[in-house]
Biopython code that builds the backbone (N, CA, C, O; Angstrom):
import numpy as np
from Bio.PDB.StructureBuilder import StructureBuilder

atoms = [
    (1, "UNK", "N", (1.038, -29.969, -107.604)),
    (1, "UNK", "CA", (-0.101, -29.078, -107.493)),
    (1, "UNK", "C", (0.392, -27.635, -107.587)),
    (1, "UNK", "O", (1.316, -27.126, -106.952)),
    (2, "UNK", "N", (-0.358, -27.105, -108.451)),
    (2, "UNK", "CA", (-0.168, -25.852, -108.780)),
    (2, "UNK", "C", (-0.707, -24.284, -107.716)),
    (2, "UNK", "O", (-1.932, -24.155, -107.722)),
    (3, "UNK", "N", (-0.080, -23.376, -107.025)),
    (3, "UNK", "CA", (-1.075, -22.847, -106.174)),
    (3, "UNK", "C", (-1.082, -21.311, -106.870)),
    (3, "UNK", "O", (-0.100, -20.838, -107.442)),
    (4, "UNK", "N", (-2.231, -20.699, -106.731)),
    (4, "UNK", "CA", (-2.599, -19.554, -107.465)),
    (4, "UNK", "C", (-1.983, -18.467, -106.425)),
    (4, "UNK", "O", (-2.104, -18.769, -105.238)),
    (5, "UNK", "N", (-1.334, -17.233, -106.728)),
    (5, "UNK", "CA", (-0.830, -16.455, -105.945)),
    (5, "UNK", "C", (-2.135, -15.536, -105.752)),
    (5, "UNK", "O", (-3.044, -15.372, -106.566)),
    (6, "UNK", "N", (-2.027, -15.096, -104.739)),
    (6, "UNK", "CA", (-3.293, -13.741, -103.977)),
    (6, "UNK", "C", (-2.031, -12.909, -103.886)),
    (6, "UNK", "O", (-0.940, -13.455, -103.722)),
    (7, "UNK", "N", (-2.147, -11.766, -103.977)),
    (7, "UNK", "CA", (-1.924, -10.668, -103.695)),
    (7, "UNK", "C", (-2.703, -9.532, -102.653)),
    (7, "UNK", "O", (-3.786, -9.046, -102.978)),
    (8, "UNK", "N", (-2.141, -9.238, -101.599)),
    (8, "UNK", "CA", (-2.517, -8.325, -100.744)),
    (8, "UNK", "C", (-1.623, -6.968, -100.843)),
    (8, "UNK", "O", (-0.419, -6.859, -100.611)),
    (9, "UNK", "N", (-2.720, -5.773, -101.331)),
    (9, "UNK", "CA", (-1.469, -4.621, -101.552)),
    (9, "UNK", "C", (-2.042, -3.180, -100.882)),
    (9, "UNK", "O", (-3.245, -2.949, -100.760)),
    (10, "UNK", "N", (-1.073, -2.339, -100.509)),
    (10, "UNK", "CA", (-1.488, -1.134, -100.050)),
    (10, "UNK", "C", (-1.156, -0.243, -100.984)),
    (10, "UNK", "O", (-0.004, -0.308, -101.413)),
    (11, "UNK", "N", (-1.936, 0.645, -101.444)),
    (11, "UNK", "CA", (-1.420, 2.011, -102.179)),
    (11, "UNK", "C", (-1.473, 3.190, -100.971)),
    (11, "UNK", "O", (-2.090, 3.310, -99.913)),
    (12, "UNK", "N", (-0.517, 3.966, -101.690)),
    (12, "UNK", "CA", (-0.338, 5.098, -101.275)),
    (12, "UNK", "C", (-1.179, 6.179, -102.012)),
    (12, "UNK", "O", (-0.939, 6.022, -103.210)),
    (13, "UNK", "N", (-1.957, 7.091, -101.862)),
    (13, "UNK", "CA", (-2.635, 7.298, -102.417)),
    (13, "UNK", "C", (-1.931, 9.270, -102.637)),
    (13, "UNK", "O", (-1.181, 9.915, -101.905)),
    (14, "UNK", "N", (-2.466, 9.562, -103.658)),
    (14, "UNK", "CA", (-2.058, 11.635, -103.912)),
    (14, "UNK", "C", (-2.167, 11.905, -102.596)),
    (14, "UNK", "O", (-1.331, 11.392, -101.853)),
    (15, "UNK", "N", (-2.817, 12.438, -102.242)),
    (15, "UNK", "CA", (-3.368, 12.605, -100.720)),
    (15, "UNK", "C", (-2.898, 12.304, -99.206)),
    (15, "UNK", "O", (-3.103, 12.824, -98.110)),
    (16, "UNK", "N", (-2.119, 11.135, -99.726)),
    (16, "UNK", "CA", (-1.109, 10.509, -98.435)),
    (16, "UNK", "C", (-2.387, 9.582, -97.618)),
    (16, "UNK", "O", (-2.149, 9.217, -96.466)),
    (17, "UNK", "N", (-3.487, 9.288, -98.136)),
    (17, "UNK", "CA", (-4.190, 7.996, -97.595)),
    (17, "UNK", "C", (-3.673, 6.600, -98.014)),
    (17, "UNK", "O", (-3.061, 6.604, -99.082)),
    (18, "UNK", "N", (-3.780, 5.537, -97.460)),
    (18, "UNK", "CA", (-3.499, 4.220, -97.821)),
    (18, "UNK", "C", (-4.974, 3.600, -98.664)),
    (18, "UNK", "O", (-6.049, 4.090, -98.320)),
    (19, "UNK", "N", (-4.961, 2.835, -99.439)),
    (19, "UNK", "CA", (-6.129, 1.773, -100.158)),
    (19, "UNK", "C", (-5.450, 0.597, -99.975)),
    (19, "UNK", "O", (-4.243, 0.469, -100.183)),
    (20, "UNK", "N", (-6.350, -0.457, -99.509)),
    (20, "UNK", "CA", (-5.972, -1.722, -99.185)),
    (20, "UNK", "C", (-6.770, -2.317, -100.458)),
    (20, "UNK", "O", (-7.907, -1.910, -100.698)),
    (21, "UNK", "N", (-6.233, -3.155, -101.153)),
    (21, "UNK", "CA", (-6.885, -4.459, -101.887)),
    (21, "UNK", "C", (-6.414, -5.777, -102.270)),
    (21, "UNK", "O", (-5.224, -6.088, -102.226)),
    (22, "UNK", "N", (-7.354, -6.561, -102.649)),
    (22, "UNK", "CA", (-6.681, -8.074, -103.236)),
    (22, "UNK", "C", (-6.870, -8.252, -104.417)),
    (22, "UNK", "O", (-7.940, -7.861, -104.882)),
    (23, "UNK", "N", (-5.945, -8.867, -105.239)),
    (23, "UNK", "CA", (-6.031, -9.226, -106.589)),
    (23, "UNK", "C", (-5.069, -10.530, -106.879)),
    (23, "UNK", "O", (-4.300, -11.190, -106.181)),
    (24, "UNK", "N", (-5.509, -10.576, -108.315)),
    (24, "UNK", "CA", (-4.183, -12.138, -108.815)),
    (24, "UNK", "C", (-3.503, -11.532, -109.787)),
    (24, "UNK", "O", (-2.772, -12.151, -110.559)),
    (25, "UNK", "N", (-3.680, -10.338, -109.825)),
    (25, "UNK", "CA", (-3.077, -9.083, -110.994)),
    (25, "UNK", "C", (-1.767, -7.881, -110.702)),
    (25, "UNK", "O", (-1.739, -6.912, -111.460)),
    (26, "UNK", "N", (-0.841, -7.975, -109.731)),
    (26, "UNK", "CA", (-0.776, -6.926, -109.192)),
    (26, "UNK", "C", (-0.349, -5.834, -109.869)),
    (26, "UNK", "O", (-0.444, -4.694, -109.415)),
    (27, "UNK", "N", (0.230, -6.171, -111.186)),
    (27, "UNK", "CA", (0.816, -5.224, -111.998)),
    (27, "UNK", "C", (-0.327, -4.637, -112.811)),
    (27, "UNK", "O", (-0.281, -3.489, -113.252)),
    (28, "UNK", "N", (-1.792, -5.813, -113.076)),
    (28, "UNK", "CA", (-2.815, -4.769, -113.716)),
    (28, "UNK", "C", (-3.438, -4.385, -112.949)),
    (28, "UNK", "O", (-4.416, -3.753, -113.345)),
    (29, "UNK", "N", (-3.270, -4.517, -111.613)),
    (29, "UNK", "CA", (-4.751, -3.828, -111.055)),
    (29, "UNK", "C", (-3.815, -2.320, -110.240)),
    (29, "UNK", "O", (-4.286, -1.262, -109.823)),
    (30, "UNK", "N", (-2.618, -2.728, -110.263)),
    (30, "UNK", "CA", (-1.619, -1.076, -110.171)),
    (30, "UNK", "C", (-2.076, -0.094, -110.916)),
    (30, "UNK", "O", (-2.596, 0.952, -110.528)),
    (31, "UNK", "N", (-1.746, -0.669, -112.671)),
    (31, "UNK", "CA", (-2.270, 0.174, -113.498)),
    (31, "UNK", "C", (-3.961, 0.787, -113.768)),
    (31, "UNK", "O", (-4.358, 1.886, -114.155)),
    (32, "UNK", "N", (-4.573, -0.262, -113.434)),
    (32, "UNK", "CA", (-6.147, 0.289, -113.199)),
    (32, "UNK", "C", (-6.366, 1.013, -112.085)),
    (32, "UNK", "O", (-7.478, 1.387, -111.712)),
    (33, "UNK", "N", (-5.510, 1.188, -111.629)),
    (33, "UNK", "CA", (-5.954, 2.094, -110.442)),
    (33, "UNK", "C", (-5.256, 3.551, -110.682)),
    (33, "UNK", "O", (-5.587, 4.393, -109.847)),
    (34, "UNK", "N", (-4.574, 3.872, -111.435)),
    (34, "UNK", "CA", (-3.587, 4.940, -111.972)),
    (34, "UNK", "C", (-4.052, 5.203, -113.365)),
    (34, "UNK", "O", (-4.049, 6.303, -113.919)),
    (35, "UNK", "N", (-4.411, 4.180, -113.817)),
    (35, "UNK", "CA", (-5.720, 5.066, -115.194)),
    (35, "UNK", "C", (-7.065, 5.613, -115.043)),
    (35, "UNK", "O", (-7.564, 6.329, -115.910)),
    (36, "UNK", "N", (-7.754, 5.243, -113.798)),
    (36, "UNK", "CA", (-8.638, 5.840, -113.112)),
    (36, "UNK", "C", (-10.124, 5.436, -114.088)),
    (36, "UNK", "O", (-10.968, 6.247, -114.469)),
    (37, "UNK", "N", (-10.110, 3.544, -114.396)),
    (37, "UNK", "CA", (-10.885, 3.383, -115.059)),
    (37, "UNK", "C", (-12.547, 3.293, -114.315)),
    (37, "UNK", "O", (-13.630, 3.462, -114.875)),
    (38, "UNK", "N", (-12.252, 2.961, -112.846)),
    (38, "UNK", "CA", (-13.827, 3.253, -112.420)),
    (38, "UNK", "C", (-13.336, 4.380, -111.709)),
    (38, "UNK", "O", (-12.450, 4.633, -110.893)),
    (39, "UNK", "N", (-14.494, 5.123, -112.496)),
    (39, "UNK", "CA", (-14.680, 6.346, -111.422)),
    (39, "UNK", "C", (-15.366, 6.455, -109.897)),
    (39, "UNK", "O", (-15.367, 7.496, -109.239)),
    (40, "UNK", "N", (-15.973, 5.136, -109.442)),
    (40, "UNK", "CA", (-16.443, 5.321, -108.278)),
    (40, "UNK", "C", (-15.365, 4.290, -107.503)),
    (40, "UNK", "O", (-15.811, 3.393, -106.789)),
    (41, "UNK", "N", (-14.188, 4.439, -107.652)),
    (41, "UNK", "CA", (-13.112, 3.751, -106.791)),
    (41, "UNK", "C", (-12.903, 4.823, -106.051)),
    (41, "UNK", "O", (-13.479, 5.822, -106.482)),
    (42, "UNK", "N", (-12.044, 5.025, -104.721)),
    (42, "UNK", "CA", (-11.764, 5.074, -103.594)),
    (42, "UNK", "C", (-10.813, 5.664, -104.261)),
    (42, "UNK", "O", (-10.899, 6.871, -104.032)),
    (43, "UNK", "N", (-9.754, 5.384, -105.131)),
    (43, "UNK", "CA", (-8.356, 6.110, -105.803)),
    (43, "UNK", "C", (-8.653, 6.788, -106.943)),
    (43, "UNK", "O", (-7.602, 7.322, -107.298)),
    (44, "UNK", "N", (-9.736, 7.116, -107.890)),
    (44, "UNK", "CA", (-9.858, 7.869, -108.639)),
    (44, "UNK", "C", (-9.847, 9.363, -108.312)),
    (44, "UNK", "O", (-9.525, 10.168, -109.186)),
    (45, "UNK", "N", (-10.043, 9.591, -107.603)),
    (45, "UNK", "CA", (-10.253, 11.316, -107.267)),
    (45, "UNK", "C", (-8.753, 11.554, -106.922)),
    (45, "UNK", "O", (-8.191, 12.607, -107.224)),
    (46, "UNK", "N", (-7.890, 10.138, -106.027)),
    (46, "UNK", "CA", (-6.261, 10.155, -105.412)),
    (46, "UNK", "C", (-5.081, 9.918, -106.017)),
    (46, "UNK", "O", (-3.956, 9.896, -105.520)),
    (47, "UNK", "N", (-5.474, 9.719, -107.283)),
    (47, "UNK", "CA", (-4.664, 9.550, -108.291)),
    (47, "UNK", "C", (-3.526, 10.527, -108.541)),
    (47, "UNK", "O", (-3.931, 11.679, -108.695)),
    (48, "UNK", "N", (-2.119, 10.360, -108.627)),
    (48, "UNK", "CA", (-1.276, 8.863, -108.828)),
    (48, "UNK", "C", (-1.318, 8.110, -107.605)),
    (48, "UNK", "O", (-1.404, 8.722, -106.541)),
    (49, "UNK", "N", (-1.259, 6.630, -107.634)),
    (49, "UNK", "CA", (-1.102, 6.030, -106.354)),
    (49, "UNK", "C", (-0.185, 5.541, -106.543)),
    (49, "UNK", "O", (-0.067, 5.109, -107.689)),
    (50, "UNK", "N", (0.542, 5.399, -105.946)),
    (50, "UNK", "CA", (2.105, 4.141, -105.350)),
    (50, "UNK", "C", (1.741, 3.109, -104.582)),
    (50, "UNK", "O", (1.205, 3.197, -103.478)),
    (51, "UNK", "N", (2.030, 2.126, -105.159)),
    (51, "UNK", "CA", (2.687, 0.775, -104.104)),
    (51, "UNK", "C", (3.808, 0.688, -103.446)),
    (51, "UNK", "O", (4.987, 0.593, -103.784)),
    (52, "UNK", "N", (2.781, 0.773, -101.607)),
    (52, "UNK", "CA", (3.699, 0.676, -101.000)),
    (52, "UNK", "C", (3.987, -0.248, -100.138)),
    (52, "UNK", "O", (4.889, -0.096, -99.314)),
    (53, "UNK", "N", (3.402, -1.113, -100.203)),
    (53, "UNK", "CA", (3.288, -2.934, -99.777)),
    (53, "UNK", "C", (2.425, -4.121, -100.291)),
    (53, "UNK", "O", (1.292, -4.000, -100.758)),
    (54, "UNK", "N", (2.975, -5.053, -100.173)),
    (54, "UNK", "CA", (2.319, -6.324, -100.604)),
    (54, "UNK", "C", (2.600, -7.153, -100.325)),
    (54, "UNK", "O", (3.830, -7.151, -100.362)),
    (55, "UNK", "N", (2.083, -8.450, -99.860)),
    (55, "UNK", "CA", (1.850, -9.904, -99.522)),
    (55, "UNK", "C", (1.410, -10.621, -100.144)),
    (55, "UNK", "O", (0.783, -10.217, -101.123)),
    (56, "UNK", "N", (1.505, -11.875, -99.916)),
    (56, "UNK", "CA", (1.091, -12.811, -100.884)),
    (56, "UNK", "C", (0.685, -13.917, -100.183)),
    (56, "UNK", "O", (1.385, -14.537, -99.383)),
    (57, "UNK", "N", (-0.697, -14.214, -100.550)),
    (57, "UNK", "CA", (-1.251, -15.642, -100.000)),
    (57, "UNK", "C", (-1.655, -16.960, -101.327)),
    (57, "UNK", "O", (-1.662, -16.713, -102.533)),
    (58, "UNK", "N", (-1.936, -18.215, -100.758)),
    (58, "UNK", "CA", (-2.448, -18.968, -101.872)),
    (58, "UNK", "C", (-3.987, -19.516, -101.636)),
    (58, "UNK", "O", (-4.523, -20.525, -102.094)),
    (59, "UNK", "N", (-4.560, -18.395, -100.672)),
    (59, "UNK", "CA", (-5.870, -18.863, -100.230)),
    (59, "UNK", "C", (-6.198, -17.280, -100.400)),
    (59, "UNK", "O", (-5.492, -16.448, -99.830)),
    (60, "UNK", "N", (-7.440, -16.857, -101.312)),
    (60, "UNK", "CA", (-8.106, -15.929, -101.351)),
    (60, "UNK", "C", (-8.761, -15.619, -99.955)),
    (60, "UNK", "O", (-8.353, -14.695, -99.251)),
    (61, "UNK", "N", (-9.865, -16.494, -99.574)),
    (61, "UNK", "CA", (-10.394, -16.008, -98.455)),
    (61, "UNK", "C", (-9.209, -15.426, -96.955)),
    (61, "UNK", "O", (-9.381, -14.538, -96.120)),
    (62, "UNK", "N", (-8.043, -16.410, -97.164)),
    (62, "UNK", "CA", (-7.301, -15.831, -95.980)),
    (62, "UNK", "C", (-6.763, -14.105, -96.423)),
    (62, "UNK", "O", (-6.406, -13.291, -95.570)),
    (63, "UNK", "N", (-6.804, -13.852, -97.736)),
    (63, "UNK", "CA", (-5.993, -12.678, -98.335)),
    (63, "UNK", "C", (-7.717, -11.740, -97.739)),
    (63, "UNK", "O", (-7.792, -10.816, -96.929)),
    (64, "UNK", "N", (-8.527, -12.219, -98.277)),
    (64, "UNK", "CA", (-9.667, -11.213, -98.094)),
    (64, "UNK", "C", (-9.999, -10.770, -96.537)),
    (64, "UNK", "O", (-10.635, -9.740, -96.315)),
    (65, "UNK", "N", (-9.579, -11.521, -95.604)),
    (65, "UNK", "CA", (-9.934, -11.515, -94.309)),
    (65, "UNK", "C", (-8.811, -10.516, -93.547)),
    (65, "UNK", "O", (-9.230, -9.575, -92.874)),
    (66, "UNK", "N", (-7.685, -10.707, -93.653)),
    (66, "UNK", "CA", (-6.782, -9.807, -93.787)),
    (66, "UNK", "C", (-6.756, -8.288, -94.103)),
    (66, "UNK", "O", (-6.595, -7.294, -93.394)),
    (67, "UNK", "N", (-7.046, -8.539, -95.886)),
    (67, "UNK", "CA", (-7.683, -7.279, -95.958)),
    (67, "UNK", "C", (-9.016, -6.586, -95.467)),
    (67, "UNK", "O", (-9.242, -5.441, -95.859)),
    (68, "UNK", "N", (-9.634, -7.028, -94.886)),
    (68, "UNK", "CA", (-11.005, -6.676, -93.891)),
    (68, "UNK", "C", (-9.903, -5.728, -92.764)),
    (68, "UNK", "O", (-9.484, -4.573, -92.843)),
    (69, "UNK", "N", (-9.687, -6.832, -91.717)),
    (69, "UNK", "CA", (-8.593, -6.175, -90.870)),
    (69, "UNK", "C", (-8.027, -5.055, -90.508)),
    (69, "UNK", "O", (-8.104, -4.302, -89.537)),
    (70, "UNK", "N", (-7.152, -5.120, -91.974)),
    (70, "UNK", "CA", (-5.851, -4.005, -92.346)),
    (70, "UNK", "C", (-6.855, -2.511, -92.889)),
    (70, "UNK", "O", (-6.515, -1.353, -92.643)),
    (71, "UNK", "N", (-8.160, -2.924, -93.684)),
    (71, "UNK", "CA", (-8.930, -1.693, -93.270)),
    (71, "UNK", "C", (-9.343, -0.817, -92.120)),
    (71, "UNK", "O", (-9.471, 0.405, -92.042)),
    (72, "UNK", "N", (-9.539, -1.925, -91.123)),
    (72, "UNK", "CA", (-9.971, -1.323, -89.934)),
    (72, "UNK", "C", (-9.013, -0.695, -89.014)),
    (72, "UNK", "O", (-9.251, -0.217, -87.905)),
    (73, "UNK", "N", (-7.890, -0.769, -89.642)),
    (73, "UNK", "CA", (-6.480, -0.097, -88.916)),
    (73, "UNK", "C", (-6.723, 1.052, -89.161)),
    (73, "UNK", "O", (-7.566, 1.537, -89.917)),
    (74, "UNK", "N", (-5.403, 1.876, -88.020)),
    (74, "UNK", "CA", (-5.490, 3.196, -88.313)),
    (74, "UNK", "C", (-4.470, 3.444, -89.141)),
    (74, "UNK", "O", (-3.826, 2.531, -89.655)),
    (75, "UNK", "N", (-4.205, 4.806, -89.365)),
    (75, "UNK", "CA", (-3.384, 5.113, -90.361)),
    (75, "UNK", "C", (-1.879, 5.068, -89.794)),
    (75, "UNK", "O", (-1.087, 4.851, -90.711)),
    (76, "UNK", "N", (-1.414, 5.179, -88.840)),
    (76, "UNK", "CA", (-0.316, 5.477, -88.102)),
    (76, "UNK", "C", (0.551, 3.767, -88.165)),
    (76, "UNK", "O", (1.753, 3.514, -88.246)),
    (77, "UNK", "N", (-0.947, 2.614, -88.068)),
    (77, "UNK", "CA", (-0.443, 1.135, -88.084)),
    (77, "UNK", "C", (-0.468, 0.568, -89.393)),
    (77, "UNK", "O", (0.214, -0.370, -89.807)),
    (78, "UNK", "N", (-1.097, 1.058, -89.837)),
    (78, "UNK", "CA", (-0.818, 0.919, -91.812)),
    (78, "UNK", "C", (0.754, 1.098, -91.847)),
    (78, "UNK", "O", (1.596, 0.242, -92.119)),
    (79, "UNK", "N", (0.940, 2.435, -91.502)),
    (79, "UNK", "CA", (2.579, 2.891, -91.745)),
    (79, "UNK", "C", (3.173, 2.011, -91.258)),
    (79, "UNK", "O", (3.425, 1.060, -91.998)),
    (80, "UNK", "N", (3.640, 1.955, -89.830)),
    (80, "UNK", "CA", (3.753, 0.466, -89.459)),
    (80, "UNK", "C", (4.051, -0.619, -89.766)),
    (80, "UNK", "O", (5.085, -1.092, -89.294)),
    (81, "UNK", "N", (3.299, -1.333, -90.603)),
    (81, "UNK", "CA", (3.181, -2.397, -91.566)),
    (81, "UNK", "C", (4.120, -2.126, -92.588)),
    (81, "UNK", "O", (5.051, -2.869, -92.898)),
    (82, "UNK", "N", (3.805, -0.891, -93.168)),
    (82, "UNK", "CA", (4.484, -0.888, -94.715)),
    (82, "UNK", "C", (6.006, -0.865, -94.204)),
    (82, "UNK", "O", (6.755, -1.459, -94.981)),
    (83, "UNK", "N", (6.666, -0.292, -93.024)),
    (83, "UNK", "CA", (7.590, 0.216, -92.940)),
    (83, "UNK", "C", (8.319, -0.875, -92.206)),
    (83, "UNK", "O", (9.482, -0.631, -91.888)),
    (84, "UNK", "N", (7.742, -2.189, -91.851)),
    (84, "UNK", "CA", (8.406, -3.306, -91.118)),
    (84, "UNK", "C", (8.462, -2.639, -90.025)),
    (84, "UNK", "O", (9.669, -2.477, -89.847)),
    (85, "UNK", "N", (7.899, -2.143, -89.171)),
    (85, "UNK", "CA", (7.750, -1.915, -87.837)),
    (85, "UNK", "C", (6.806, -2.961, -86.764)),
    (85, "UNK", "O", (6.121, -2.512, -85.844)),
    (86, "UNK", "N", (6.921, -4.283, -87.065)),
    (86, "UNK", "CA", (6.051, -5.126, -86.668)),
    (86, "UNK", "C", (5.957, -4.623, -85.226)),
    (86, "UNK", "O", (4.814, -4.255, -84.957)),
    (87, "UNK", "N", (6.960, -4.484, -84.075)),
    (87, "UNK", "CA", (7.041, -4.602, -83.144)),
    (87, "UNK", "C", (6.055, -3.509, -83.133)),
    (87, "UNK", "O", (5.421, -3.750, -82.106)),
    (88, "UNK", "N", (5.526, -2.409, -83.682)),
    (88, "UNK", "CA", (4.623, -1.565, -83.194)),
    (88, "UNK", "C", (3.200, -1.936, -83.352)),
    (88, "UNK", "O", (2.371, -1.422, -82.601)),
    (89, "UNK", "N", (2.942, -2.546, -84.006)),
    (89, "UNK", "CA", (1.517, -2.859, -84.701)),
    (89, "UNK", "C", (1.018, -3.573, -83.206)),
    (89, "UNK", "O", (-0.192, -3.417, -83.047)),
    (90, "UNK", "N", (1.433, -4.039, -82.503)),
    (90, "UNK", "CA", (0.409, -4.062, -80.955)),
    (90, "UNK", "C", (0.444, -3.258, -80.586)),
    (90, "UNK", "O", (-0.665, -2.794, -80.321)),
    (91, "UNK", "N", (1.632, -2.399, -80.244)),
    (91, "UNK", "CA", (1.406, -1.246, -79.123)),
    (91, "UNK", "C", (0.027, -0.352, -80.023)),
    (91, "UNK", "O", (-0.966, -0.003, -79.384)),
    (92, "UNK", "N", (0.122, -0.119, -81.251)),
    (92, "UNK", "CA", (-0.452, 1.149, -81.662)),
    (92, "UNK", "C", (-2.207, 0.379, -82.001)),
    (92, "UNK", "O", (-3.170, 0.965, -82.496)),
    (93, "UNK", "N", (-2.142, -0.922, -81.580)),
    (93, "UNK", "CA", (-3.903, -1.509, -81.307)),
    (93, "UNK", "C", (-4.211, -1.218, -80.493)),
    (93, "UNK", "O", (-5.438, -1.130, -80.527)),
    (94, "UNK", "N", (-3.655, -0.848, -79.228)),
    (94, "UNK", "CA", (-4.128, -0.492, -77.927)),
    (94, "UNK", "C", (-4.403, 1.327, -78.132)),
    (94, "UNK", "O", (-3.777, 2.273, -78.610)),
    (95, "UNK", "N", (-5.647, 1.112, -77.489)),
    (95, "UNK", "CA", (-6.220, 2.481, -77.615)),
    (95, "UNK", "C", (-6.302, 2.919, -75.970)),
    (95, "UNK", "O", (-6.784, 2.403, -74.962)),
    (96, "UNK", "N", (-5.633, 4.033, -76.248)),
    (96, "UNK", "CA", (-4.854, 4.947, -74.952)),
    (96, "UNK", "C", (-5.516, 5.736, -74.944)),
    (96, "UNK", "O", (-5.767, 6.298, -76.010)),
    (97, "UNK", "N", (-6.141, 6.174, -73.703)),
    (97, "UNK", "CA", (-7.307, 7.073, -73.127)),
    (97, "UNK", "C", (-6.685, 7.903, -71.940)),
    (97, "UNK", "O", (-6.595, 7.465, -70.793)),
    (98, "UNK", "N", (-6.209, 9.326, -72.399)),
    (98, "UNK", "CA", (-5.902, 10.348, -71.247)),
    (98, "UNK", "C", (-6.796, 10.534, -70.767)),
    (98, "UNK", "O", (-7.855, 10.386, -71.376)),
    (99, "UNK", "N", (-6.757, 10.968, -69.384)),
    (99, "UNK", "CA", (-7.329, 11.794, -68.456)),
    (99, "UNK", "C", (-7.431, 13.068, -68.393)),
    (99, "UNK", "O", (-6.474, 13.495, -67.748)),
    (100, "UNK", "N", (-7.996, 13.759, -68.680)),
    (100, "UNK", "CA", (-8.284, 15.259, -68.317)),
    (100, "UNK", "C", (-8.885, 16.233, -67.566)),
    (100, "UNK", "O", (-10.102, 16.405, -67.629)),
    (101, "UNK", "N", (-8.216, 16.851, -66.905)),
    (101, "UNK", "CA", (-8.820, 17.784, -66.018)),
    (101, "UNK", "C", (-9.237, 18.910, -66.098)),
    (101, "UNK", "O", (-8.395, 19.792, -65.928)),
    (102, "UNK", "N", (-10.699, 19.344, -66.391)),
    (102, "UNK", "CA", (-10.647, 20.357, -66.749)),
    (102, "UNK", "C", (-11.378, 21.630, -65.994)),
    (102, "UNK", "O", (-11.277, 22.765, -66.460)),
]
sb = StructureBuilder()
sb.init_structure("model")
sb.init_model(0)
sb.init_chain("A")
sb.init_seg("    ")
for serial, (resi, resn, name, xyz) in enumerate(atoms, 1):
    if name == "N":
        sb.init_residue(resn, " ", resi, " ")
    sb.init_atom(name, np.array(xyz, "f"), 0.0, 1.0, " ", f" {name:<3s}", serial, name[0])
structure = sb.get_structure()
């Protein structure tokens, strides 16, 4: 049995934002995103983007659910991720609430 690769990838975007997406393309949907063929993408205005991580699943829906997720991260745990800092990606889910006196 043959299994279809998913791709889960982060760009780096001009701007220094991350774009999360899934594809079975990763080398064309790199380049479609750096030719800036839809203009109402998220990376057209951020163009050049870099790849700066990727995963690989053989179940779309688990790749899509993931990428749901990894959207809802912040930017600090994106980095994180890309940078093999696993051990941080809990600490930096926990949302830390100072006290202030004012």
């Amino acid at each position: 049995m043959r299994f279809k690769v998913i791709y889960l990838y982060i760009l780096e975007c001009a701007d220094s934002t991350y774009y999360t997406g899934v594809t079975n393309n990763l080398e064309r949907r790199l380049v479609e995103h750096n030719s800036g063929i839809n203009k109402s993408s998220y990376t057209y205005n951020k163009r050049p983007v870099q790849l700066v991580f990727y995963t690989t699943f053989t179940d779309f829906n688990s790749a899509f659910q993931f990428e749901t997720k990894i959207k809802k991260w912040s930017h600090a745990k994106k980095k994180a991720l890309i940078k093999n800092h696993y051990e941080l990606l809990k600490l930096l889910s926990k949302k830390i609430f100072i006290k202030h006196n004012f």
